[in-house]
matplotlib code that plots the C-alpha trace (Angstrom):
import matplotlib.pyplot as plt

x = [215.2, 217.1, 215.1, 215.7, 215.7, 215.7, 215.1, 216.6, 220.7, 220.0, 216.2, 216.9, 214.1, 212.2, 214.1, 212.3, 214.0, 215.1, 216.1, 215.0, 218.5, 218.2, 220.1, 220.0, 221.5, 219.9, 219.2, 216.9, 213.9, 211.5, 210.7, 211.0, 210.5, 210.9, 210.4, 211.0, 209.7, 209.2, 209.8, 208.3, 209.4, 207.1, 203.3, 204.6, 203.3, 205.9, 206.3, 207.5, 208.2, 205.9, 207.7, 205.5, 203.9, 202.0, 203.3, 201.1, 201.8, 200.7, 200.7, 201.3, 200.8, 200.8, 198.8, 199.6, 197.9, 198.6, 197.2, 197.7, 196.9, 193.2, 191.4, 190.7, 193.5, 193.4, 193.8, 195.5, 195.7, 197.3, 196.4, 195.7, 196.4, 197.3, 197.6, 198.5, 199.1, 200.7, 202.4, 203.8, 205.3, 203.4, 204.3, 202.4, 202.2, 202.2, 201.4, 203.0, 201.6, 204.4, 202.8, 203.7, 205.9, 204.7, 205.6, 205.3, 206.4, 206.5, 206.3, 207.3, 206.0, 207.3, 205.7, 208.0, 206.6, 203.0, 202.9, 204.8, 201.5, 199.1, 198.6, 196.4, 192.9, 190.1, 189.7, 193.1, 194.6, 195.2, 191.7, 190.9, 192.5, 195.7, 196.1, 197.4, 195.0, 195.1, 192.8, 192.7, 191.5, 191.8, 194.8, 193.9, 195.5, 197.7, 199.3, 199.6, 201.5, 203.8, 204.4, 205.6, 207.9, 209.7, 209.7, 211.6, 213.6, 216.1, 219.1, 222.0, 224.2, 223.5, 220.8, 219.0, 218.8, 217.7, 214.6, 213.5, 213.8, 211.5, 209.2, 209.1, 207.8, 205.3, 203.7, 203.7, 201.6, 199.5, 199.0, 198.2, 195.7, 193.7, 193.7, 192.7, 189.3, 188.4, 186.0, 186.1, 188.3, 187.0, 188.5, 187.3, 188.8, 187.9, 190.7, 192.0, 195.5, 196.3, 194.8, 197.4, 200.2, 199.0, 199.0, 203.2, 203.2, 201.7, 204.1, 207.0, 206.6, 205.8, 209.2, 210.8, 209.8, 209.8, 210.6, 208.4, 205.1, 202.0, 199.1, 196.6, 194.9, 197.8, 199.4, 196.0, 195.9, 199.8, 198.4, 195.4, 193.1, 190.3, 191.2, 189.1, 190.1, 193.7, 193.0, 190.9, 193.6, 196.6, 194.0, 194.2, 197.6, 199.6, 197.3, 197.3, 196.6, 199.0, 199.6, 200.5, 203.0, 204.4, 205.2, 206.5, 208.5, 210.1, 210.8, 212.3, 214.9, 215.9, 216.4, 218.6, 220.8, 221.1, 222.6, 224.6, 225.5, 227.4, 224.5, 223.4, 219.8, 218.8, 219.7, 218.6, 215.0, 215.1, 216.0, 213.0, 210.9, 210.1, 211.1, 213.6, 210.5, 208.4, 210.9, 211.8, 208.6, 207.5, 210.5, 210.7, 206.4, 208.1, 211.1, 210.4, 214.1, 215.4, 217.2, 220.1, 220.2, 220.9, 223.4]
y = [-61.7, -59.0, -57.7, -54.4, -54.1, -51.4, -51.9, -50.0, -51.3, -52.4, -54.5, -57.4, -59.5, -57.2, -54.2, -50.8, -48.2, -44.7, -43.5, -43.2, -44.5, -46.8, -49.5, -50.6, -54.3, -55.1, -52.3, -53.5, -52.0, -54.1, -55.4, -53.4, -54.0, -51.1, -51.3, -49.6, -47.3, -43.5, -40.7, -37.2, -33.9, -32.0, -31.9, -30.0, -31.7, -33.9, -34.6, -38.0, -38.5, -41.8, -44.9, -46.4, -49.9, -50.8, -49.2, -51.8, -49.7, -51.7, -49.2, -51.0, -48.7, -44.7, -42.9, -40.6, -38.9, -39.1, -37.2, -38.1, -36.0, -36.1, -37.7, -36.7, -37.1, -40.4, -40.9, -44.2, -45.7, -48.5, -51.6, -50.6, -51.3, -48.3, -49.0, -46.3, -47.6, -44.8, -44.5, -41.2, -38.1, -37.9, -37.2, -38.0, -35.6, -37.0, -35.6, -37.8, -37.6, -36.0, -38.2, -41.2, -43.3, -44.9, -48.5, -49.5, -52.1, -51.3, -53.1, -52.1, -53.7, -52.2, -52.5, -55.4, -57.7, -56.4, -58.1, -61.3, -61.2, -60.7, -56.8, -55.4, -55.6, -52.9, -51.4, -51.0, -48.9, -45.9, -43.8, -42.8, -39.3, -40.8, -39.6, -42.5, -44.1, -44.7, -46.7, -48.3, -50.8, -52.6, -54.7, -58.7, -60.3, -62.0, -59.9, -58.2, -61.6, -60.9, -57.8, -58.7, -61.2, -58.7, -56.3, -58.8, -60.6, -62.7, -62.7, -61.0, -60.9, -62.7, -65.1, -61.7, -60.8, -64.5, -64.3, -60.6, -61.5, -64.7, -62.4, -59.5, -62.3, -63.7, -60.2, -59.1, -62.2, -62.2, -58.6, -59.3, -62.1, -59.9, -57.0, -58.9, -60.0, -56.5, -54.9, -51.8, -50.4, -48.4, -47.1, -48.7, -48.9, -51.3, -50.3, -46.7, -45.3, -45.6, -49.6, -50.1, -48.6, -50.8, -53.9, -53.3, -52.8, -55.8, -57.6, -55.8, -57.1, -60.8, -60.8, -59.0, -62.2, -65.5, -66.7, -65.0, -64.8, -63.0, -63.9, -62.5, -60.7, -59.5, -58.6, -56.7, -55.1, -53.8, -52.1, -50.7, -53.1, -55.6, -59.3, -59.2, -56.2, -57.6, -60.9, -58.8, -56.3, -58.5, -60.8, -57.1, -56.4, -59.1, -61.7, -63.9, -64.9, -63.9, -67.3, -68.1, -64.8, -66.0, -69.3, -68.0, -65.7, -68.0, -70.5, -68.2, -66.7, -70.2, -71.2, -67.8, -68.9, -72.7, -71.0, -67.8, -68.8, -71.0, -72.8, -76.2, -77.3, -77.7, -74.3, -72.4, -73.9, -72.6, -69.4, -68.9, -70.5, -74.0, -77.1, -79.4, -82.0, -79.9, -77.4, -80.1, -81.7, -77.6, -77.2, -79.9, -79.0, -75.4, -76.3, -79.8, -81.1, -81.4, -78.5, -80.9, -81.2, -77.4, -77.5]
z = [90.5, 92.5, 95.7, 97.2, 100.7, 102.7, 106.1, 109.3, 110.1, 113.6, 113.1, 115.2, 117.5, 119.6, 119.0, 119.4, 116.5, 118.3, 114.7, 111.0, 109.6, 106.9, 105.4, 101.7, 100.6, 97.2, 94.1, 91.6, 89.8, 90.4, 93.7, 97.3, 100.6, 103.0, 106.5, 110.0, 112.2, 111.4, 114.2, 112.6, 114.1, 111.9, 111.3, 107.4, 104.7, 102.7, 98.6, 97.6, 93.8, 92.8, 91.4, 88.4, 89.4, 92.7, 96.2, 99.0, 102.1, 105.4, 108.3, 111.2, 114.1, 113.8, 111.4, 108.3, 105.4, 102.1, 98.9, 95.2, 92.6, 91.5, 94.8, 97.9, 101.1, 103.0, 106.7, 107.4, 110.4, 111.9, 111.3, 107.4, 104.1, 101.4, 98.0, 95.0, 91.6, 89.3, 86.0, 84.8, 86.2, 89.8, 93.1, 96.4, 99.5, 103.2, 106.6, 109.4, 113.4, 115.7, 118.5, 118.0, 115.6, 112.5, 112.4, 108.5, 105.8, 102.1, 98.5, 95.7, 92.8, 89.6, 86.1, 85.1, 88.1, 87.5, 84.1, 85.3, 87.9, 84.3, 84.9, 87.3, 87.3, 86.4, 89.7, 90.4, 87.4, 87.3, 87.1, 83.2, 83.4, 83.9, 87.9, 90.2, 92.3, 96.0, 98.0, 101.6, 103.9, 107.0, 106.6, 106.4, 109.4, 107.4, 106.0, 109.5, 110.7, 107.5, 108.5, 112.1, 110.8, 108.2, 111.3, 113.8, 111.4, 113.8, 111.1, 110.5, 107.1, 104.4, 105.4, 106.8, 102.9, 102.0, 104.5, 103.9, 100.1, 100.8, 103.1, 100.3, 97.7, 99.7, 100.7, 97.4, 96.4, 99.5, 98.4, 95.2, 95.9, 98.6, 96.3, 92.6, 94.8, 95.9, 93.7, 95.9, 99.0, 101.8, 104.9, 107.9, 111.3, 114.4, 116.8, 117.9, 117.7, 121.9, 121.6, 119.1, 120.7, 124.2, 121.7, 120.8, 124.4, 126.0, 122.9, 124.4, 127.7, 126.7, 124.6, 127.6, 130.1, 128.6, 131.7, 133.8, 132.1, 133.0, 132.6, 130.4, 133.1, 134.6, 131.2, 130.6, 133.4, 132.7, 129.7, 130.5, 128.7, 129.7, 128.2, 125.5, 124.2, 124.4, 122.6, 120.0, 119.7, 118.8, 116.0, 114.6, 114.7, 114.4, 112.5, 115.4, 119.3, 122.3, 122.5, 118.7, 118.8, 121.8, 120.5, 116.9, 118.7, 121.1, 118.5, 116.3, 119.1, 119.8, 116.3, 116.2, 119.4, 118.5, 115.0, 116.3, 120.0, 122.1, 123.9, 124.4, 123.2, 127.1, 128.1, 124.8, 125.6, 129.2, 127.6, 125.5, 128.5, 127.2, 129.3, 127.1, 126.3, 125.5, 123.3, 120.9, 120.0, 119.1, 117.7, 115.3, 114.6, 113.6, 111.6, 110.7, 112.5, 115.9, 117.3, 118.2, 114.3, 114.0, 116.4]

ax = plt.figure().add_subplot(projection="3d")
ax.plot(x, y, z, "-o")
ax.set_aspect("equal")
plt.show()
């Protein structure tokens, strides 16, 4: 199966988008994974013509609303989870905040995946009058963590298409499991819009010092939250603890050097901040071999 990915040209580790330009390396019907960062000029409302099959949309950060014919508009915030399911002519209508960029990642399930997955059940097809159906919630943390991955993909070429393919089939069935046990979607939200934006910060500045790392007071502090509110805070956005994205990330940035740079195992791990002990027992706990066995 072909996957289509669109993501933005430039997504690498850590990288903050300054643009909406958009890159696409597979075409295929039937699966999509879209993702980057949004920057709206205008508070206009926008049409988007509706692709039949399931569209998961898992807002990140930023906020939006959407209207599909028949129901009322949605807000969605970051961290959520929209999902429409249409079939027929339909087009959906979006308002996007000016003050602040939407961070998002897409699937696109069309009808020839859905009934490899069995169909969709009751409460998510399309409402008896034939109109799509949207619903939302707060996004699980997983899929979050999925989410963060896809957005900081470490690869290049090729292999970049082999792991955003991987990452686009694994959402979709995380997606598909969390949304065949809900009998009913709400909207809820637990964290604001400026709490969110202080999470991608405190994450900026932890990737931006893996040598020099505050602690969580200090990187608290550096934000403008308590550390509870911190530690809460990235559960909800990324699916996981400072510590665990600190240690995916750093593993993940060494596993791109030992692979893309001229760098010895000793200096890669004092790179990402580990001591050389201590970098290859996690790193072989990670990847399941040695990093001298990827050089």
């Amino acid at each position: 199966m072909t996957i289509t990915i669109i993501a933005p040209l430039d997504a690498g580790a850590g990288a903050v988008e300054s643009s909406n330009s958009l890159s696409v390396s597979h075409v295929d019907p039937h699966i999509k994974l879209l993702t980057g960062t949004y920057y709206s000029a205008s508070a206009e409302r926008l049409e988007e013509q509706l692709e039949d099959g399931l569209r998961l949309i898992l807002v990140q950060s930023g906020q939006l609303r959407c209207r599909v014919p028949g129901q009322p508009e949605h807000l969605i915030r970051g961290p959520m989870l929209c999902t429409i399911v249409s079939e027929g002519d339909f087009t959906s209508t979006q308002i996007y905040a000016t003050d602040q960029p939407l961070r998002y990642t897409i699937i696109q399930l069309g009808v020839v995946s859905l009934e490899g997955l069995g169909g969709l059940p009751a409460h998510l097809r399309p409402r008896p009058s034939g109109d799509p159906r949207i619903m939302s919630s707060t996004a699980p943390r997983a899929m979050q963590a999925l989410a963060s991955q896809i957005a900081t993909c470490p690869m290049a070429g090729p292999i970049r298409d082999f792991y955003l393919g991987g990452k686009a089939l694994e959402l979709a069935a995380m997606g598909a499991q969390f949304l065949g046990g809900k009998a009913q979607l709400c909207e809820t939200q637990r964290i604001t819009h400026p709490e969110v934006e202080r999470i991608h910060a405190a994450r900026d500045l932890l990737v931006g010092a893996l040598n020099d790392l505050p602690t969580l007071d200090q990187l608290a502090l550096q934000v403008g939250m308590n550390k509870r509110k911190l530690t809460e805070g990235f559960r909800k956005v990324f699916g996981t603890t400072v510590f665990g994205y600190l240690q995916e990330y750093r593993l993940r940035e060494a596993h791109r050097m030992l692979c893309d740079e001229e760098a010895n195992v000793s200096m890669v791990a004092y790179q990402v901040g580990y001591s050389p002990a201590h970098f290859s027992i996690a790193f072989r706990k990670r990847y399941g071999i040695s990093p001298s066995e990827v050089r």
